[in-house]
N, C-alpha and C positions, 0 to 999 in steps of 0.2 A: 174591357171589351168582352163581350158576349162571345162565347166558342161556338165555333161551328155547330158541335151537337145540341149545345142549349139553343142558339138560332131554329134549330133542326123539331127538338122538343116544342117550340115555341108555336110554328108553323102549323104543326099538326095539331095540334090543340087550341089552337084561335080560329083561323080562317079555312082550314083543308082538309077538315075531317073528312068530308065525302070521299074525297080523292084514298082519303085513307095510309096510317102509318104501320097500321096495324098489316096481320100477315092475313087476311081476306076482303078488306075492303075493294071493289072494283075488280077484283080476281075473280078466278072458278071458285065456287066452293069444295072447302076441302073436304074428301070423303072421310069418314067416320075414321074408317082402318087406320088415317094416317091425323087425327088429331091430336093425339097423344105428342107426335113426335112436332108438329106443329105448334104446340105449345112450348114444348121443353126447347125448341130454336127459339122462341120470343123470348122466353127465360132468360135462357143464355146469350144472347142479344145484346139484351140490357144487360147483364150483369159484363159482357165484353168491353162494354161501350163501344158496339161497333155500327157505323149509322145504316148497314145494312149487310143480306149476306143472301146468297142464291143455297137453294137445298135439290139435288136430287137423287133418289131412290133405286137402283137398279137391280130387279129379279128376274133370275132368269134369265139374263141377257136383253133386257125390254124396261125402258124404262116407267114405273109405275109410280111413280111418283116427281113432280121439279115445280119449285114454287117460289118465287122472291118476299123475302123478308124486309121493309125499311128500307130506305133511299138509297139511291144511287152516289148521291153526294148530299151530305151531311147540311148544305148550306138551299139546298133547291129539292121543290116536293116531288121531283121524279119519282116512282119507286123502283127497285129493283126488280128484273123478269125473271124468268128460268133462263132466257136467253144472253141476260146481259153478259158483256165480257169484263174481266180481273185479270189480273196478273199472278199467276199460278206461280210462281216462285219454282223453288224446286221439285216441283211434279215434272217438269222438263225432263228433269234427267231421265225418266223412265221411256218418253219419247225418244230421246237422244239411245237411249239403248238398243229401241227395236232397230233404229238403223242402222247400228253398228253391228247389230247380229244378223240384219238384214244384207251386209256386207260377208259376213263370214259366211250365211249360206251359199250366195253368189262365187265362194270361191276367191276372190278379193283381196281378207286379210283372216288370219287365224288369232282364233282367242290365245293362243303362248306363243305366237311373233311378238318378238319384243317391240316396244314401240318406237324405236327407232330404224326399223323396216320401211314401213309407211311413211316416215317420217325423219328424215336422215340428220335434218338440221336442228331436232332438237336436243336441247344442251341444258346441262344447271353448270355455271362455274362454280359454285361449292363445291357439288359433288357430282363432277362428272362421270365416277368412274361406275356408282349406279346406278346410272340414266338405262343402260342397257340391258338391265337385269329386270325394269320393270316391265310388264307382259299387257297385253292388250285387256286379258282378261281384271288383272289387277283392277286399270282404272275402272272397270264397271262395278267394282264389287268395294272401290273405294278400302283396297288394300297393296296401294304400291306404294306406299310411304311415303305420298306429296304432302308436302305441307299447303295448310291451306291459304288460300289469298283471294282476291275476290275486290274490285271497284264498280262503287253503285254507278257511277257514271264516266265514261269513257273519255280522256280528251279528245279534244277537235277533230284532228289529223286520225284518229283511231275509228271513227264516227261510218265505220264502209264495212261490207260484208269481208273485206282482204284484209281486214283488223283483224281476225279468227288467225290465219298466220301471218300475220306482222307482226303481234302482241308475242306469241306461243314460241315464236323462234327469234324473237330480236327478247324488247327488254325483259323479257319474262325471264329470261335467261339467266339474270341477277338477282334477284328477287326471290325465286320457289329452290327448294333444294328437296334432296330424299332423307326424312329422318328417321327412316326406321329398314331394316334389310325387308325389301317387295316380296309381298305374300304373309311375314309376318304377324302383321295387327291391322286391324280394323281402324280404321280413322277416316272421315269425312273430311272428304276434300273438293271445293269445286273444281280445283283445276283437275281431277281426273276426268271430270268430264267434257271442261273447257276442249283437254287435248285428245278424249273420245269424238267429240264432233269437229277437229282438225282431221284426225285420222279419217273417219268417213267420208270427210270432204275431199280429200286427198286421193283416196282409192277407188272413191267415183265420179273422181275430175269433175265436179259440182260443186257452186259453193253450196253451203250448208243451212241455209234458208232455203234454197231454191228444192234441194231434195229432201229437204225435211217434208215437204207441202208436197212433192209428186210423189214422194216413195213411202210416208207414213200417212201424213193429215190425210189425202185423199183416199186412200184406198182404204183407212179405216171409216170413212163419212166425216172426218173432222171440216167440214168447210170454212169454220169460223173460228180458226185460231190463228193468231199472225206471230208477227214479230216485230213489224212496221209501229211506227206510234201516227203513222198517216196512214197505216192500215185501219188501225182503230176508232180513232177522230173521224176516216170515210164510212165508216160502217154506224159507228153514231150511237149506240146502244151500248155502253161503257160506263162501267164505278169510276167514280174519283176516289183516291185515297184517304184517310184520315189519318195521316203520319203525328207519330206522340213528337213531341218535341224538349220535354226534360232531359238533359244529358244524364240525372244521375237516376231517371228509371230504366231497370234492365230488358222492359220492350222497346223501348228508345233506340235503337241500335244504329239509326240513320239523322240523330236531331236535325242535323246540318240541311237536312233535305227542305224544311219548312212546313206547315199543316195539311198542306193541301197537295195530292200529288195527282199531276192531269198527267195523259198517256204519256204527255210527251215531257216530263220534268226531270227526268233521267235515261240514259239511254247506254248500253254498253254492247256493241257487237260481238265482242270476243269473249262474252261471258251467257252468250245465246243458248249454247248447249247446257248451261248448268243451271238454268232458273230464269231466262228472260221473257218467255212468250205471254201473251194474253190468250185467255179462252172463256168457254161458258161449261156451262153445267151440262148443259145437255150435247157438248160437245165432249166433254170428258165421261162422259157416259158412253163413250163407244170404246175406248183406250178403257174403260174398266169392265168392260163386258169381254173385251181382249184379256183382260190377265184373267177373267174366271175359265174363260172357254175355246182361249185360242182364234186364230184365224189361218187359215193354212194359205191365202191369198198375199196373206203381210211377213208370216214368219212361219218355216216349218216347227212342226210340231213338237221335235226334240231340243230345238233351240227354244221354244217356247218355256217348255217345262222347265229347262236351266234358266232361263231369266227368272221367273216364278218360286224357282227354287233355295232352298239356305246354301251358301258359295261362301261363308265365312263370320261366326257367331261373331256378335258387335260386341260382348260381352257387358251390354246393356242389360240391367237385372237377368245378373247369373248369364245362362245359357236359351234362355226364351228366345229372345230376336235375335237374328240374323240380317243378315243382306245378302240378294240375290244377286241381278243384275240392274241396276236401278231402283229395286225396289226393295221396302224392309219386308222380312219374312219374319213370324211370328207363330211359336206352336201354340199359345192362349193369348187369351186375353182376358181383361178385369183385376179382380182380386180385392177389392172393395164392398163394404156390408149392399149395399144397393144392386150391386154388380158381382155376383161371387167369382170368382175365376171359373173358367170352362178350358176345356181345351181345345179350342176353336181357331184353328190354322186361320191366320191372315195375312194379305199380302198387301201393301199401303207405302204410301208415302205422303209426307207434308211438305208445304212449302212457306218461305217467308221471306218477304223482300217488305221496302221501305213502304208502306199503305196500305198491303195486303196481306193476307195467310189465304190458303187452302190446303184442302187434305181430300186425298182418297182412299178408302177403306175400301177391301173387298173380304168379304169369308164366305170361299169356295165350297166347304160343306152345308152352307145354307142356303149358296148362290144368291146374295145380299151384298149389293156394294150401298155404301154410303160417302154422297159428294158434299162438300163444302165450300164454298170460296166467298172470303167477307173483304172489306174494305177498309182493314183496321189493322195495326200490326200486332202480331200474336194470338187472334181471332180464331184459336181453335174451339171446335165444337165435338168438344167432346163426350161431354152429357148426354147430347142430344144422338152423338151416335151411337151410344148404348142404348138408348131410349128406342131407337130405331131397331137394333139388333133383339130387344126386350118385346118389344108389339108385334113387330113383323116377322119375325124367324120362328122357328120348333128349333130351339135350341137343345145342346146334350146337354144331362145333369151338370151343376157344378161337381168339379173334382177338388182335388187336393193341388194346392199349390206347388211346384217347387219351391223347395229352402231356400231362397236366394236372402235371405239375411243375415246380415254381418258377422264376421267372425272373429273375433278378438283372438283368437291363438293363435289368427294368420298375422296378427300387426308385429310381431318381431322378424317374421318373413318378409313385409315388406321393408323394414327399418334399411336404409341406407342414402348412400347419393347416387343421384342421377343428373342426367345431364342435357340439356339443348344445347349447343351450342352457338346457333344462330337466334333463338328468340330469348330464352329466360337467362343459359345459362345454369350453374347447377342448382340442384333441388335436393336441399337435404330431406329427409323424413327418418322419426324418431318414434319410439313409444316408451311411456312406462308402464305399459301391461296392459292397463285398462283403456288408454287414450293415445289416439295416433295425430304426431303433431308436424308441420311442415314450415319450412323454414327456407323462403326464398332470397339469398341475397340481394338481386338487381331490385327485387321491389323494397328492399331494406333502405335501398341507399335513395327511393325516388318518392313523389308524394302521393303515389297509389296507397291504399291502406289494408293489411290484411289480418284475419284473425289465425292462428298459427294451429288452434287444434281444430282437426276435420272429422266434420259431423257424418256419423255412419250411414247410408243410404240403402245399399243392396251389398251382398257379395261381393269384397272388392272395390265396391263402388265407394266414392265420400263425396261430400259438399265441402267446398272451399270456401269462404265467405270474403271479396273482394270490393274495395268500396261499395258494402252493403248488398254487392249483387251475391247470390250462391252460384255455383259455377260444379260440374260435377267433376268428378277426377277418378281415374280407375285403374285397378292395378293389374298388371296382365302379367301372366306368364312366357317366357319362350317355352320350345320345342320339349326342352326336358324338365318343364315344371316350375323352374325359376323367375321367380318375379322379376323382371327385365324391364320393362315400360312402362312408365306414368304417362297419360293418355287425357289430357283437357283438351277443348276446343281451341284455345291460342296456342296448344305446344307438343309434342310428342319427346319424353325427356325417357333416356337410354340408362342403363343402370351404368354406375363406372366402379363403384364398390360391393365387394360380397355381402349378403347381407349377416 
């Protein structure tokens, strides 16, 4: 059977070249200034395999650039607008922030109210006793120690905006627990923001669709972002997905979903605030003209600058990025012979959900946001946004990097067990000087496959290599220097042994 993109290749090169696949046929012409970067998205396009992707540009707070790239859906010669709508995945969360801080300016709820102020019934039966210790601020900055959890599509019965607490205070309650003491480590988690846009909704007796759209989308001009999947299908102007479907590739993250993903082929209300909405490009051009330059209409100035701001190093290569409040913070960027590293403050986030990726970059010193959003899963463009940051900015000299590479006199600091005890269970790690090696029992005894020495990344950092996929793993300190925490996306494992 012919796939989607080869149908797609097919189309545009027999019968519909007028209509055009390419990224100016039937469009504006694009100005000069912005050909470069026009090219290097067709590049990377193809090289994504993604059957299309919206791009837009914003300086200054003004958008100077939004242009569609290749089709809307992979199987029909629509093509892509500036306007069409995606599924911005976790760009959400930074939505979900202003209105939580739009809460705490109001008076409402405070960043170190614990979250069971706002919210009295919620509970982990694991571990009840530090549900209470986690602080409003935590879940924004994705450091209260939830573990993560997360379904692409909600059952039946959950299918209502009163799923946001059904979900959060009924079974959710079995399920998520605290693995790490709140405030300590950095780790990504949806449900902190799952239970940030509870708390919102809670504090301004609104559900959280309704005030997402009166108290953020409008008053920053978003008019064309929903949540509806009959919001989208009425509006008409909408990517269809190109979901991978091999179980054993690691952008596969949803096979089960099937190739083609329409608005409406998964749906989950109670994961709204952590990565559900649709939007366009030139709607998220206003949400990033807000992070370069504020609005004092949506959020005071000083709550501004704290969301914007580093609120907790992710300890992602060394000490470079941070997290704010919804959003990663960054003191450079680059470090690549093409791209040399600068130190060029940014503030961004990505998203990924089962059809789509998108990403927003801003760097405030050059006042340059660059938007993405494709129809593909994994679809980052990233090429193209240095391409963008390379033609259009007055960039500073390159600097010097931070040392963020690996240090081999730390691998007997890290040498010990650690432990989950609700996901993995413990986690030996060893070295013999030169080579740092891990040794998980549960996947010893199951027909997962792994390879036991971890390959060096950054500072800290390693690759795990897991039926085939790399997965990263990071060693973190507590408070007095001790390596304490092994830190992957499936688990957050506590040290039980000295090293």
């Amino acid at each position: 059977m012919t796939s989607p993109r080869l149908r797609a290749l097919f189309v545009c090169s027999s019968i519909l070249l007028t209509l055009g696949c390419d990224s100016s046929a039937q469009k504006p012409t694009i100005p000069a200034r912005f050909q470069a970067l026009a090219q290097a998205v067709e590049q990377e396009r193809t090289s994504l395999g993604a059957p299309g992707v919206a791009i837009a540009i914003v300086e200054k707070g003004e958008v100077t650039f939004a242009h569609g790239f290749g089709l809307k859906d992979a199987s029909r010669p629509d093509p892509v607008e500036p306007s069409t709508l995606f599924r911005i995945g976790s760009c959400t969360k930074m939505l979900t922030a202003v209105a939580v801080l739009q809460a705490v300016q109001d008076g409402l709820v405070s960043l170190d109210d614990p979250i069971t102020t706002p919210v009295p019934a919620f509970h982990f039966t694991k571990t009840p006793e530090a549900v209470p210790r986690v602080k409003v601020r935590h879940l924004l900055s994705h450091s209260g120690g939830l573990s993560d959890y997360g379904e692409l599509n909600a059952p039946a019965d959950e299918q209502t905006d009163a799923a946001l607490e059904q979900f959060l205070t009924g079974r959710f309650a079995d399920i998520g627990y605290i693995a790490s003491p709140p405030g300590a480590v950095w780790a990504y988690a949806n449900p902190d923001f799952m239970l940030a846009g509870l708390i919102v909704e809670k504090v301004q007796a609104t559900p959280y669709r309704t005030l997402m759209h009166d108290r953020v989308f409008a008053p920053l001009g978003m008019n064309r972002t929903f949540f509806l999947a009959e919001e989208v299908l009425a509006d008409g102007d909408y990517a269809v997905g190109a979901n991978c479907t091999t179980s054993g590739d690691p952008r596969c993250f949803s096979p089960d979903v099937g190739p083609v993903v329409q608005p409406n082929t998964y749906e989950n209300p109670w994961a709204r605030p952590a990565g559900w909405a649709w939007s366009s490009v030139l709607d998220l051009a206003k949400i990033a003209s807000f992070l370069v330059h504020g609005q004092e209409d949506v959020l005071r100035s000083d709550l501004w600058t704290a969301m914007t701001s580093a609120q907790i190093s992710t300890k992602d290569v060394g000490d470079i990025v941070s997290y704010g409040f919804g959003v990663f913070v960054a003191d450079g960027i680059g470090g690549g012979l093409t791209f040399p590293y600068r130190a060029l403050r940014t503030v961004s986030h990505g998203g990924d959900i089962a059809g789509f990726a998108a990403d927003i970059t801003c760097a405030p010193d050059v006042d340059l946001c660059f938007i993405a959003l494709a129809n593909s899963n994994a679809a980052h463009f990233v090429n193209s946004e240095l391409v963008a940051l390379q033609t259009l900015a007055t960039l500073p000299d390159p600097s010097p990097m931070p040392d963020v590479t690996s240090k081999p006199d730390r691998y007997p600091l890290y040498a010990g067990t650690y432990r989950d005890p609700f996901t993995v269970g413990p986690v030996n790690i060893t070295t013999d000087g030169s080579k740092l090696y891990i040794q998980v029992p549960v996947l010893d005894s199951s027909s997962v496959s792994y390879t036991p020495e971890l390959t060096p990344r950054y500072v800290d950092e390693f690759l795990m290599t897991v039926d085939g996929e790399q997965l990263p793993l990071t060693f973190i300190t507590d408070a007095t220097g001790v390596y304490t925490y092994i830190r992957s996306r499936p688990y957050l494992a506590v040290r039980t042994s000295a090293p």
